[in-house]
VEXKELO-830903 format. One record per residue: residue number from 1; chain; x negated, y, z of N, C-alpha, C, O in turn. Coordinates in pm, whole numbers. Layout:
<num: NUM cadena: A nc1: X nc2: Y nc3: Z cac1: X cac2: Y cac3: Z cc1: X cc2: Y cc3: Z oc1: X oc2: Y oc3: Z>
...
//
This chain:
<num: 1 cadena: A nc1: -12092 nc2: 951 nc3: 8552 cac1: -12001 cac2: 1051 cac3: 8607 cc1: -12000 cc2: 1173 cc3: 8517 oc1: -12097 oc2: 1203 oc3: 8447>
<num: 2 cadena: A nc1: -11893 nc2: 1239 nc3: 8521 cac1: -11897 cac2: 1346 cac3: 8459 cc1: -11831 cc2: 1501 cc3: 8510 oc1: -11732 oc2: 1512 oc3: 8583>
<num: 3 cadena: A nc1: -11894 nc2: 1592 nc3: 8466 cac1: -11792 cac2: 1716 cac3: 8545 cc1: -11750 cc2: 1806 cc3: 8442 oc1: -11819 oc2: 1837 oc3: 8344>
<num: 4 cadena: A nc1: -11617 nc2: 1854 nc3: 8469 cac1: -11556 cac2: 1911 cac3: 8391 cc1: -11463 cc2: 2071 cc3: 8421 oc1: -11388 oc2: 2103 oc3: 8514>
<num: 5 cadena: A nc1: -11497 nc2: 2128 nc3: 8330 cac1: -11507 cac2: 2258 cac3: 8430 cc1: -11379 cc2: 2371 cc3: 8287 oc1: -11414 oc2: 2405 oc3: 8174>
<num: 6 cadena: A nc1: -11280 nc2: 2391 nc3: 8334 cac1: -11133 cac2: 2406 cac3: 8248 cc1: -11159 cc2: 2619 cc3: 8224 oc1: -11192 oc2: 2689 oc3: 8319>
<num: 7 cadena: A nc1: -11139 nc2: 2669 nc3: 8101 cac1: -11156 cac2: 2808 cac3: 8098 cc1: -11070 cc2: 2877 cc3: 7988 oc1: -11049 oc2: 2812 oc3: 7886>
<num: 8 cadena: A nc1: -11024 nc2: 2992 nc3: 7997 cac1: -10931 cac2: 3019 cac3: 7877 cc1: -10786 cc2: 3050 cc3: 7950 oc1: -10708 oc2: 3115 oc3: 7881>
<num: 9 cadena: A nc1: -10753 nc2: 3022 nc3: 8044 cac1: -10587 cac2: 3051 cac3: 8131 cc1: -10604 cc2: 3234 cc3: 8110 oc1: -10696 oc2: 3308 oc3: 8074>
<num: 10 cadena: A nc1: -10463 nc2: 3255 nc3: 8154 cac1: -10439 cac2: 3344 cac3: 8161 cc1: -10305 cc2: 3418 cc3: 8156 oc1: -10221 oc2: 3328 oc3: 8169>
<num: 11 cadena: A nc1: -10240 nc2: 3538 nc3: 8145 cac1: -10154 cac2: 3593 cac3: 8114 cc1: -10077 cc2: 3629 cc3: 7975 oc1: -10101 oc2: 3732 oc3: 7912>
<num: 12 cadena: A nc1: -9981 nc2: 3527 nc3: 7933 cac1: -9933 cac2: 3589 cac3: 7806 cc1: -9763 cc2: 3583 cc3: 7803 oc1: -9688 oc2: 3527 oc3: 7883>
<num: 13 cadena: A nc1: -9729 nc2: 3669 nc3: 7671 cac1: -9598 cac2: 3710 cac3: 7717 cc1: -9544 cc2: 3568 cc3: 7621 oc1: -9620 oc2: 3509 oc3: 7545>
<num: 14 cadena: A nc1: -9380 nc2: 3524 nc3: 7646 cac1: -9344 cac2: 3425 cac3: 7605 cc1: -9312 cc2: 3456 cc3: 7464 oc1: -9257 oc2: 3556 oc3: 7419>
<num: 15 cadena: A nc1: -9372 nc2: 3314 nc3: 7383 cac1: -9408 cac2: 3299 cac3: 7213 cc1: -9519 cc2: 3343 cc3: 7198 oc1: -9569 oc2: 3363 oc3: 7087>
<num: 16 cadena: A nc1: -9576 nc2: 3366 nc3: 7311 cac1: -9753 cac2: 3353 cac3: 7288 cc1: -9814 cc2: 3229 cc3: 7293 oc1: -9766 oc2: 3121 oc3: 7327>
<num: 17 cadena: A nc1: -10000 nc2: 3276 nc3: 7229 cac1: -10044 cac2: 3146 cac3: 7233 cc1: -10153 cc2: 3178 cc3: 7362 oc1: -10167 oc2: 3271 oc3: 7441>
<num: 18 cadena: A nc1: -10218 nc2: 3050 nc3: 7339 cac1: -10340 cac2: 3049 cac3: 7443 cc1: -10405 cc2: 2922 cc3: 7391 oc1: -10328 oc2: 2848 oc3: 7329>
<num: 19 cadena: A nc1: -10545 nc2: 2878 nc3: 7405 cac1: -10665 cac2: 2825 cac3: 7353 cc1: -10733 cc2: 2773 cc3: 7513 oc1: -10815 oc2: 2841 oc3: 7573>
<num: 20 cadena: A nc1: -10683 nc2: 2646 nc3: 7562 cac1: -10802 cac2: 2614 cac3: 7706 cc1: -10872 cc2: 2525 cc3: 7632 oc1: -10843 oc2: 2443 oc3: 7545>
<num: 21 cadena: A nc1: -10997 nc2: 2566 nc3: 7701 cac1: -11112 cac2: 2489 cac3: 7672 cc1: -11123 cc2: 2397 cc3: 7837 oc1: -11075 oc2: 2415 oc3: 7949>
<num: 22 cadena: A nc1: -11213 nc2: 2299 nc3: 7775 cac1: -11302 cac2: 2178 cac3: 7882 cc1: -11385 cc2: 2175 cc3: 7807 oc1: -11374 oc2: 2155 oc3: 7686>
<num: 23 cadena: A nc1: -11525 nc2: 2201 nc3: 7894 cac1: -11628 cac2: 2164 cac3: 7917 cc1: -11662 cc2: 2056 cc3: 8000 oc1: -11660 oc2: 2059 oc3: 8123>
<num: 24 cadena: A nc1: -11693 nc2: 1961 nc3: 7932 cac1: -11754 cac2: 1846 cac3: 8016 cc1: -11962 cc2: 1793 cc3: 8001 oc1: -12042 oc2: 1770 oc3: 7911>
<num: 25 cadena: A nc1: -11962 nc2: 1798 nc3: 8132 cac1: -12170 cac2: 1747 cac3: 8139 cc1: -12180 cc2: 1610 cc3: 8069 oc1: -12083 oc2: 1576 oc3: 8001>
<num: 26 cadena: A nc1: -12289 nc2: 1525 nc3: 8077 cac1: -12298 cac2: 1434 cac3: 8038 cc1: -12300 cc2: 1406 cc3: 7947 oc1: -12237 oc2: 1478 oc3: 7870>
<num: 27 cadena: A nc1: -12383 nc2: 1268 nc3: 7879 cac1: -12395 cac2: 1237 cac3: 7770 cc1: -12309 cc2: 1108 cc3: 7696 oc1: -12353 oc2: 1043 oc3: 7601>
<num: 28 cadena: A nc1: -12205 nc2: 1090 nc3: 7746 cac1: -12120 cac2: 972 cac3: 7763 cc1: -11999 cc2: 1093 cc3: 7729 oc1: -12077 oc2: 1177 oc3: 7774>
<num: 29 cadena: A nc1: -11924 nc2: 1145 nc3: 7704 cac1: -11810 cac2: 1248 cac3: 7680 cc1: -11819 cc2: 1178 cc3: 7590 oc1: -11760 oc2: 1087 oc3: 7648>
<num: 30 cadena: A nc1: -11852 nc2: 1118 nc3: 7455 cac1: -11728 cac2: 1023 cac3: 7322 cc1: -11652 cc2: 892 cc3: 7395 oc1: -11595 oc2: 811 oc3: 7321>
<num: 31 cadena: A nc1: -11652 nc2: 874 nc3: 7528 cac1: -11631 cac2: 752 cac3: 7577 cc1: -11551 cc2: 689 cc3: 7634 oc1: -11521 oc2: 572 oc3: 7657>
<num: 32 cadena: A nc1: -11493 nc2: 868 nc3: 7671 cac1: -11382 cac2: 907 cac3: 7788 cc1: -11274 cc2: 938 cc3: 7670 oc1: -11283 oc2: 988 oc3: 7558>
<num: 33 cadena: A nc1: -11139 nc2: 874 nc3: 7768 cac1: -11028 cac2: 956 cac3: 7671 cc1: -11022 cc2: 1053 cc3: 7778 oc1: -11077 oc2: 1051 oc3: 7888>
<num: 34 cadena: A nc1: -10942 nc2: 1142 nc3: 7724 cac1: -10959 cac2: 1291 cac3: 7787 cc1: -10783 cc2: 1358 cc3: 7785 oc1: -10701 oc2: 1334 oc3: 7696>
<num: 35 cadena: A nc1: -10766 nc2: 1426 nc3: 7882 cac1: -10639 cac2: 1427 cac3: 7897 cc1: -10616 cc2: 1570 cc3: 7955 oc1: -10710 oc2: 1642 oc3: 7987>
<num: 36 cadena: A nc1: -10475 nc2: 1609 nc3: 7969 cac1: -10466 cac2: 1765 cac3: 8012 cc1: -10321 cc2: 1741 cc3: 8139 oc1: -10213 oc2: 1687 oc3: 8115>
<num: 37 cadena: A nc1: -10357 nc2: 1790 nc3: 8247 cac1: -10250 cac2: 1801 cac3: 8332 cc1: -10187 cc2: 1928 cc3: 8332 oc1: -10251 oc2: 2013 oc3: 8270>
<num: 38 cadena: A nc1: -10061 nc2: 1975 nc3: 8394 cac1: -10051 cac2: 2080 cac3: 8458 cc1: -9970 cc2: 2054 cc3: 8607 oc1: -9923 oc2: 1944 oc3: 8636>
<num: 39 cadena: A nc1: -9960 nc2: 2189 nc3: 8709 cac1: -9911 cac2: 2200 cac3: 8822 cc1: -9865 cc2: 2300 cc3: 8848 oc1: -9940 oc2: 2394 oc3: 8877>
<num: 40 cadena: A nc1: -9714 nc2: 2318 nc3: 8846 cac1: -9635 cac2: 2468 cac3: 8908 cc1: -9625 cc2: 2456 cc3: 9044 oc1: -9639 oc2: 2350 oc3: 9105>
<num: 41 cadena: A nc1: -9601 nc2: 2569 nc3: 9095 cac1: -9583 cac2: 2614 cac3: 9254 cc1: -9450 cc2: 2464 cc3: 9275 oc1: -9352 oc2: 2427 oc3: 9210>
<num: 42 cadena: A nc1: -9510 nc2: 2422 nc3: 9385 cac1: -9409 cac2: 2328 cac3: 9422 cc1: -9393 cc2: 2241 cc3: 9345 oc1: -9278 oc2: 2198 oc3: 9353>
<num: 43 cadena: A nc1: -9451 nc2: 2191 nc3: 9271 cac1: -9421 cac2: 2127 cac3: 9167 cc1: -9541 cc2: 1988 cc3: 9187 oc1: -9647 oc2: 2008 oc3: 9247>
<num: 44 cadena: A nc1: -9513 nc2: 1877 nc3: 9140 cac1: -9620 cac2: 1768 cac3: 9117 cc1: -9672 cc2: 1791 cc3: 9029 oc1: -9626 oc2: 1867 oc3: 8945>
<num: 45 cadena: A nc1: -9800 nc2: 1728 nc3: 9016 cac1: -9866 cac2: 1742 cac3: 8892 cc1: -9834 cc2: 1662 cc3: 8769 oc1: -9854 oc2: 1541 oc3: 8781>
<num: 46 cadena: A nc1: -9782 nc2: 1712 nc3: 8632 cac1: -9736 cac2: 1687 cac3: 8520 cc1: -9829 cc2: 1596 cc3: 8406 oc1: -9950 oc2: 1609 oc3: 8391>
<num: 47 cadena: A nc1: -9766 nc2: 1527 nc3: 8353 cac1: -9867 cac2: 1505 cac3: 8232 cc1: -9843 cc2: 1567 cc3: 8077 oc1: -9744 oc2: 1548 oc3: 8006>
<num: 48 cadena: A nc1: -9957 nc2: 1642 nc3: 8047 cac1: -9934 cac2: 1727 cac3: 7916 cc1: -10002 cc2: 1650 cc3: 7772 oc1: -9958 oc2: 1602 oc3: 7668>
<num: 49 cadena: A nc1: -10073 nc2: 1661 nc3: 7806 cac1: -10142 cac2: 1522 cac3: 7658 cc1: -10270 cc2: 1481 cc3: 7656 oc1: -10369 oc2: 1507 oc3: 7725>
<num: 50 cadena: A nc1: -10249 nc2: 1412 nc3: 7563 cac1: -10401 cac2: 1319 cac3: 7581 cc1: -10472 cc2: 1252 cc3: 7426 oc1: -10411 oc2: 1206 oc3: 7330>
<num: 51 cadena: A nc1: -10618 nc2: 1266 nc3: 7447 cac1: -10675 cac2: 1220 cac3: 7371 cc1: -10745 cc2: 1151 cc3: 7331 oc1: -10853 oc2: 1141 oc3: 7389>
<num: 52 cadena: A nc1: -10720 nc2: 1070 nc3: 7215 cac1: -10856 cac2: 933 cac3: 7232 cc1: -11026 cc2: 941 cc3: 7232 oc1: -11067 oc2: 1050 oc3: 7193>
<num: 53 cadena: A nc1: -11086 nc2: 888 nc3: 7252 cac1: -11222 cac2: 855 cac3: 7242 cc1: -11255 cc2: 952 cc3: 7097 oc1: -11287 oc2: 1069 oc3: 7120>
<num: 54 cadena: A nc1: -11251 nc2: 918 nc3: 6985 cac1: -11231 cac2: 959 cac3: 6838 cc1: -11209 cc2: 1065 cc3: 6803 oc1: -11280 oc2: 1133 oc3: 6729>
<num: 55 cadena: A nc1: -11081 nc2: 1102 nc3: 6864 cac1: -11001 cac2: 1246 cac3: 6857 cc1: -10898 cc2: 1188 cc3: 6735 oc1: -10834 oc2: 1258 oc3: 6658>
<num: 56 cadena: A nc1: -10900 nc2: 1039 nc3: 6740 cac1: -10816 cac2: 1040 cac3: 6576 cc1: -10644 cc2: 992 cc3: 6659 oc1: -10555 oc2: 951 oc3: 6583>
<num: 57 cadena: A nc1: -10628 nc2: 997 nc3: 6743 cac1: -10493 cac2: 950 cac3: 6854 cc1: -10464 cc2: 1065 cc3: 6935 oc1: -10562 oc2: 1109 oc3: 6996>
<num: 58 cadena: A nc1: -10349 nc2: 1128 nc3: 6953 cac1: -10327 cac2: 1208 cac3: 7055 cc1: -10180 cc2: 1157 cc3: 7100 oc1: -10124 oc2: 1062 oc3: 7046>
<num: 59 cadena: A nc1: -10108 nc2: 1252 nc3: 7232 cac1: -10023 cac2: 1168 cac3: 7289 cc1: -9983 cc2: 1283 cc3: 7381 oc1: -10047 oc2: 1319 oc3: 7480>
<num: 60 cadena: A nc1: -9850 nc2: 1345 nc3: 7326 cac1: -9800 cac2: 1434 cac3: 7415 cc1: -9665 cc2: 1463 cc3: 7505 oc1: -9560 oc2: 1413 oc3: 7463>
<num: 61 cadena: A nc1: -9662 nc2: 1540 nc3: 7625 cac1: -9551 cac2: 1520 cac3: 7665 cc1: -9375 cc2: 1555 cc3: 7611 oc1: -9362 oc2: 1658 oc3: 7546>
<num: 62 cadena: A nc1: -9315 nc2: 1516 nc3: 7623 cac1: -9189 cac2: 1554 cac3: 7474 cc1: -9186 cc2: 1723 cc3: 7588 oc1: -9167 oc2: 1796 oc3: 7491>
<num: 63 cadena: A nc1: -9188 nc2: 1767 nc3: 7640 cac1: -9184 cac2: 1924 cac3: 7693 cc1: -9261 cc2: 1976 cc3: 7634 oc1: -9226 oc2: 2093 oc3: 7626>
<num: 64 cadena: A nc1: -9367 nc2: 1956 nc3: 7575 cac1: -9443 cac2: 2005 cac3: 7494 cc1: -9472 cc2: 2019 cc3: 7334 oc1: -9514 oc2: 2116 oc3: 7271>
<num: 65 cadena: A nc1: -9426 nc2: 1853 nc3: 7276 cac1: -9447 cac2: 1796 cac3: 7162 cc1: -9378 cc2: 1909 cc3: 7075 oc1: -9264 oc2: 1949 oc3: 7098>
<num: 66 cadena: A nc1: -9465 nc2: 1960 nc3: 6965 cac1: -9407 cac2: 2066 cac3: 6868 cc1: -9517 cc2: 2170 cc3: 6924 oc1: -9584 oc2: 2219 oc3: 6833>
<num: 67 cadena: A nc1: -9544 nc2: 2206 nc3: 7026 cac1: -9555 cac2: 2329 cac3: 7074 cc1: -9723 cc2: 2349 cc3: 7148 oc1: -9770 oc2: 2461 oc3: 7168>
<num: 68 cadena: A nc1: -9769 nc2: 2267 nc3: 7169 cac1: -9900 cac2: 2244 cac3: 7242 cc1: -9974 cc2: 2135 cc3: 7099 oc1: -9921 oc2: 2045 oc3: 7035>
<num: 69 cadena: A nc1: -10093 nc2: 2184 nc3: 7092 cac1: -10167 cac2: 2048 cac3: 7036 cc1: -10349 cc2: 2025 cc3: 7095 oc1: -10414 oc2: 2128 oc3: 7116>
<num: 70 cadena: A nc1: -10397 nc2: 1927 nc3: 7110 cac1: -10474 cac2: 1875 cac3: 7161 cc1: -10635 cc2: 1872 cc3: 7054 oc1: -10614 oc2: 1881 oc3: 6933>
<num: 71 cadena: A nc1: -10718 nc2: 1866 nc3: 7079 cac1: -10861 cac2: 1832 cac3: 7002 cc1: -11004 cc2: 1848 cc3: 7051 oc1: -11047 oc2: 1946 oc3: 7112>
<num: 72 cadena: A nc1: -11068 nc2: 1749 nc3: 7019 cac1: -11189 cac2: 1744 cac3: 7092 cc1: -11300 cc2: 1745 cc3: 6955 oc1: -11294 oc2: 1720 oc3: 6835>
<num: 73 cadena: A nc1: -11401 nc2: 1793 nc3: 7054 cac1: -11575 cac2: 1831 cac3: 6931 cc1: -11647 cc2: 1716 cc3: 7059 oc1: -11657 oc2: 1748 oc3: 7177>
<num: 74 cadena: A nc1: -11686 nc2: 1592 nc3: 7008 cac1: -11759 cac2: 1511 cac3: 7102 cc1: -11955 cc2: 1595 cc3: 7106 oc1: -12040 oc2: 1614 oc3: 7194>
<num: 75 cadena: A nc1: -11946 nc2: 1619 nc3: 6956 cac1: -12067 cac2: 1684 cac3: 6964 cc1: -12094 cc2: 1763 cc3: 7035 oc1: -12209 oc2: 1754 oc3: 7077>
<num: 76 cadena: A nc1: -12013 nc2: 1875 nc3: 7084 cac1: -11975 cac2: 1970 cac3: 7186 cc1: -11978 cc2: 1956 cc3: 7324 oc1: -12018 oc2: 2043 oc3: 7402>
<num: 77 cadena: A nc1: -11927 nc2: 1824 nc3: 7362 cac1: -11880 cac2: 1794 cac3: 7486 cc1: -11737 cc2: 1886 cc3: 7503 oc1: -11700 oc2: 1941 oc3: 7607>
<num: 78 cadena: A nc1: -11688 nc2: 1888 nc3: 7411 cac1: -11558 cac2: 1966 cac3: 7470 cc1: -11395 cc2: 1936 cc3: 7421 oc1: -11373 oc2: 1873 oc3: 7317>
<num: 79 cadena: A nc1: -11322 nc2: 1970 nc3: 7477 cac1: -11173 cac2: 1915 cac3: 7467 cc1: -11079 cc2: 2059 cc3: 7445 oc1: -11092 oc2: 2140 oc3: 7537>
<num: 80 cadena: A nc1: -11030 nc2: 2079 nc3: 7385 cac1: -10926 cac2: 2162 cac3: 7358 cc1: -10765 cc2: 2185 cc3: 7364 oc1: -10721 oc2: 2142 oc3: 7257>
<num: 81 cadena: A nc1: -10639 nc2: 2245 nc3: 7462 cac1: -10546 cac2: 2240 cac3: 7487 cc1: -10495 cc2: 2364 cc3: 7414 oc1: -10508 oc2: 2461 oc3: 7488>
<num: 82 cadena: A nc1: -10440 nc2: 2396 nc3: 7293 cac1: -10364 cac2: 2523 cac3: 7166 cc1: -10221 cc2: 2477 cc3: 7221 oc1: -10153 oc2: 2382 oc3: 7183>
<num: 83 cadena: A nc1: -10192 nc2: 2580 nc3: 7332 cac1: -10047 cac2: 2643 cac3: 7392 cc1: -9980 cc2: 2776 cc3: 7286 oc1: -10032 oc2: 2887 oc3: 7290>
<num: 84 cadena: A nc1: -9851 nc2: 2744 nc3: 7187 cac1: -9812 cac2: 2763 cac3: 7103 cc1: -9712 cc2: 2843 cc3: 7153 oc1: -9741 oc2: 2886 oc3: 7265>
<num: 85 cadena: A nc1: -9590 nc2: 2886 nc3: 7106 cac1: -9477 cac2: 2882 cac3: 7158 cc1: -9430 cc2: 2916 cc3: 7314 oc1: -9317 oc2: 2925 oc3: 7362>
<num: 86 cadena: A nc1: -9529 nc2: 2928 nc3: 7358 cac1: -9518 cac2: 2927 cac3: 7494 cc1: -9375 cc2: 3023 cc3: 7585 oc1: -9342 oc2: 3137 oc3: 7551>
<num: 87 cadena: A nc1: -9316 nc2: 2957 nc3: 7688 cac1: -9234 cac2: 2931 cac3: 7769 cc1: -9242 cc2: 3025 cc3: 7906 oc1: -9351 oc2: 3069 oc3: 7942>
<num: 88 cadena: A nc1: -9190 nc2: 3037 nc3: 7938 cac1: -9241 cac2: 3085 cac3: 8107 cc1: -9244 cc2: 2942 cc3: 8201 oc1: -9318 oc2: 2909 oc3: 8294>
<num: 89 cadena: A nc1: -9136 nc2: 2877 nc3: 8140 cac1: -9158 cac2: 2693 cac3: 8238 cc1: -9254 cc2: 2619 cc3: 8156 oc1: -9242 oc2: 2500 oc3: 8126>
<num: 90 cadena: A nc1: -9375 nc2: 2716 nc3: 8113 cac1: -9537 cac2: 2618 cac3: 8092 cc1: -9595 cc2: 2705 cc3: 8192 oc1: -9717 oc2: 2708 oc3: 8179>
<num: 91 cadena: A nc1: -9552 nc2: 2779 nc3: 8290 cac1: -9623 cac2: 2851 cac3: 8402 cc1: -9702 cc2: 2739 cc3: 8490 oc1: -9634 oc2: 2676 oc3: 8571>
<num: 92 cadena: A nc1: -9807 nc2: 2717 nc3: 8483 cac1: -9901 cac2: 2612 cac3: 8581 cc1: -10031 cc2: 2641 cc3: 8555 oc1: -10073 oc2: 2686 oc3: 8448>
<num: 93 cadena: A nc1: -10116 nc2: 2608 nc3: 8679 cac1: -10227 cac2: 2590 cac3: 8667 cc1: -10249 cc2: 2440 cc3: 8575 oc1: -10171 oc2: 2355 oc3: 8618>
<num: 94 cadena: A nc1: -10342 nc2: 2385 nc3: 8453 cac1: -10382 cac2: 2331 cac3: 8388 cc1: -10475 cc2: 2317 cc3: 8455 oc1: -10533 oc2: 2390 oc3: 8536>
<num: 95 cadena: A nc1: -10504 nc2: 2138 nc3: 8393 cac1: -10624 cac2: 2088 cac3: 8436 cc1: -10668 cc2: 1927 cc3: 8325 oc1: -10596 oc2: 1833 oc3: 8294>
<num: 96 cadena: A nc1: -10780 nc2: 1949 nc3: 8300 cac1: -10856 cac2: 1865 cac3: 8229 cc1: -10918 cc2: 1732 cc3: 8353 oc1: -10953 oc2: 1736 oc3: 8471>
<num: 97 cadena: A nc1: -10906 nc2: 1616 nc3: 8239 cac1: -10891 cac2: 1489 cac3: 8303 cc1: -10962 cc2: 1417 cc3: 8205 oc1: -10960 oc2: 1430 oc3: 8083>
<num: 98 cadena: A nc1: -11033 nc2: 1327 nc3: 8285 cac1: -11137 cac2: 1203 cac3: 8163 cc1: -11099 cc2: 1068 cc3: 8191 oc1: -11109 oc2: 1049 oc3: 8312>
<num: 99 cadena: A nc1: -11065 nc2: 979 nc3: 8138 cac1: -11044 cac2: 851 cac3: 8172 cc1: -11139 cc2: 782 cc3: 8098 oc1: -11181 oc2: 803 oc3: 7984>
<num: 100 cadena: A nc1: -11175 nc2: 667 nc3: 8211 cac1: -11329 cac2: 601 cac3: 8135 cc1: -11303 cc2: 454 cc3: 8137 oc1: -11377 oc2: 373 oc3: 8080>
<num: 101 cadena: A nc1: -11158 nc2: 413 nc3: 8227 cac1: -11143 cac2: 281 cac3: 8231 cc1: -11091 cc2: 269 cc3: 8083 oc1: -11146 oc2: 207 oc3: 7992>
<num: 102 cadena: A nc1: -11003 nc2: 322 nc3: 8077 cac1: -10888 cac2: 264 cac3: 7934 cc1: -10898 cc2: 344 cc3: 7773 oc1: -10938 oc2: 459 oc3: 7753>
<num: 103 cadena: A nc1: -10867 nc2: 284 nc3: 7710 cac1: -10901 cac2: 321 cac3: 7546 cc1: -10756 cc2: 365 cc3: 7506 oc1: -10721 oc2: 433 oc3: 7410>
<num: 104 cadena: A nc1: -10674 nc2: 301 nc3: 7617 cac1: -10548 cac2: 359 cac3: 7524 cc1: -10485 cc2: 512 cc3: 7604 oc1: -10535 oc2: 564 oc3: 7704>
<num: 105 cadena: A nc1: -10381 nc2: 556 nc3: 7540 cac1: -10387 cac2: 709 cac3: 7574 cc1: -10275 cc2: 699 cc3: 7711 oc1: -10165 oc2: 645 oc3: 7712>
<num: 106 cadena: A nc1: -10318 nc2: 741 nc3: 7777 cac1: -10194 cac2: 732 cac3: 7939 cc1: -10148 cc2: 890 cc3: 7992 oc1: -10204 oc2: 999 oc3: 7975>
<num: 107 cadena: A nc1: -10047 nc2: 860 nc3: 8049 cac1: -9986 cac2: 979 cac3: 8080 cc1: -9969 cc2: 949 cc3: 8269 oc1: -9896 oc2: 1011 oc3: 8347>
<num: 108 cadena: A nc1: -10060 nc2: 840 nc3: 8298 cac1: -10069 cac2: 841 cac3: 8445 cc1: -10167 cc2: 942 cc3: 8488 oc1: -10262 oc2: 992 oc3: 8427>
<num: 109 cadena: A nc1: -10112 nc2: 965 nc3: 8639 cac1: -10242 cac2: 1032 cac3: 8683 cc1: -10366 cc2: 967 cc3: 8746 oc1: -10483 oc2: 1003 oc3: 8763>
<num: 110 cadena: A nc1: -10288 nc2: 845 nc3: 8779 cac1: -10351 cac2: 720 cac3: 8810 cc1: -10526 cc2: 679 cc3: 8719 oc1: -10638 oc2: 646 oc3: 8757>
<num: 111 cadena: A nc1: -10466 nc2: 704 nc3: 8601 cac1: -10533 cac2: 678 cac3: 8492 cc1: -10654 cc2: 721 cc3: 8460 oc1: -10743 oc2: 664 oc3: 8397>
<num: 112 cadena: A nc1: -10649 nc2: 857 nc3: 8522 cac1: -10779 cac2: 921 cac3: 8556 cc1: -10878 cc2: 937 cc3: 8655 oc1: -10853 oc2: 963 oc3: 8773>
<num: 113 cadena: A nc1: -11033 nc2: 916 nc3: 8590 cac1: -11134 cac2: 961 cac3: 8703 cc1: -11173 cc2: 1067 cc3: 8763 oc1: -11209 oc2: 1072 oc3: 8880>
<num: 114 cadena: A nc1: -11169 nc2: 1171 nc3: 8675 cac1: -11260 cac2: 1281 cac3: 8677 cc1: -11170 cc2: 1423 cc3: 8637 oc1: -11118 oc2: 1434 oc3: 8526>
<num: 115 cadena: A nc1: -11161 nc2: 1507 nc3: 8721 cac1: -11101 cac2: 1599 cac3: 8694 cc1: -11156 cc2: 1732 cc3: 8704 oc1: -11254 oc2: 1752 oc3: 8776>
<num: 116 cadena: A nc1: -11089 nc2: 1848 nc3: 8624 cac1: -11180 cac2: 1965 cac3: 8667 cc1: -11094 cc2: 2046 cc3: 8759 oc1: -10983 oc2: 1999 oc3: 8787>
<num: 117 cadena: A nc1: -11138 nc2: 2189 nc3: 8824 cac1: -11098 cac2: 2272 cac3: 8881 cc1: -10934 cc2: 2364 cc3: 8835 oc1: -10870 oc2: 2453 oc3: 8891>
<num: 118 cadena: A nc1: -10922 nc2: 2313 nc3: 8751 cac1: -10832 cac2: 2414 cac3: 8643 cc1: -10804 cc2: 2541 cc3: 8591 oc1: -10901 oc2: 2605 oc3: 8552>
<num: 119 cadena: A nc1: -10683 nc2: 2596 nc3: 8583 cac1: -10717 cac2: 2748 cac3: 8491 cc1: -10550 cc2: 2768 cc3: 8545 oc1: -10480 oc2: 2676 oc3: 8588>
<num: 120 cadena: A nc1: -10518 nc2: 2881 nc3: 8532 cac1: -10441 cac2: 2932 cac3: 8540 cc1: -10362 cc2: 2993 cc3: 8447 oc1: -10412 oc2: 3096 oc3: 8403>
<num: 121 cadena: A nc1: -10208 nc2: 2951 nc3: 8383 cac1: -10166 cac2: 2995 cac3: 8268 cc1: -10053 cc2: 3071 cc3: 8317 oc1: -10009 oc2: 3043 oc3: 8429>
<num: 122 cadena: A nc1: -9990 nc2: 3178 nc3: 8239 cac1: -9897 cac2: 3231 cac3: 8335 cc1: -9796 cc2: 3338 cc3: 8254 oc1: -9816 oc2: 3456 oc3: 8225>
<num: 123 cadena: A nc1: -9656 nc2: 3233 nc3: 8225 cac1: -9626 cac2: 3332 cac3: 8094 cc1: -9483 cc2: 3385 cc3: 8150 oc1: -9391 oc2: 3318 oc3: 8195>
<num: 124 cadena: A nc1: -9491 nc2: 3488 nc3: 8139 cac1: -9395 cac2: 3641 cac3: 8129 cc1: -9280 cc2: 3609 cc3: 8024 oc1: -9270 oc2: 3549 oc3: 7916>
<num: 125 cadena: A nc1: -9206 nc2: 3673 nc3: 8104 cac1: -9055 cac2: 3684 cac3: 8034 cc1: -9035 cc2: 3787 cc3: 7947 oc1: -8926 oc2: 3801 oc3: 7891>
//
């Protein structure tokens, strides 16, 4: 099992960046692909991108692709979400996701075991 705990949200004005981190426990984190959700008010929860075991595969949502990029330090235990460009419709709480069944990169939510608490991103017009 693993826990994963999302930090770095916040307030920025649009064409700003932002840097979320995941922290994940455990000694099994190279094992998990690892993935990033988000959720606006009223909104379902989204899929933003994802990463392989390796870090050498990533896999993002085309709302994002160009503009968000993904990376993990396994040595670290940690996963990284670089919000670029940013939008006011990337307004969501974010959330970090581990998948331990599958090797290949998914954009289900299905797909995932383990999720963290999330962060709050929140960009101004």
């Amino acid at each position: 099992q693993v826990q994963l705990v999302e930090s770095g949200g916040g307030l920025v004005q649009a064409g700003g960046s932002l840097r979320l981190s995941c922290a994940a426990s455990g000694r099994t984190f190279g094992s998990y692909v690892m993935g990033w959700f988000r959720q606006a008010p009223g909104k379902e929860r989204e899929f933003v991108a994802a990463i392989s075991r390796g870090g050498g595969s990533t896999y993002f949502a085309d709302s994002v692709k160009g503009r968000f990029t993904i990376s993990r330090d396994n040595a670290k235990n940690m996963v990284y979400l670089h919000l670029n460009s940013l939008k006011p419709e990337d307004t969501a709480v974010y959330y970090c996701a581990a998948n331990r069944k599958n090797s290949y990169l998914s954009g289900s939510r299905e797909s995932y075991d383990y999720w963290g608490q999330g962060t709050q991103v929140t960009v101004s017009s």
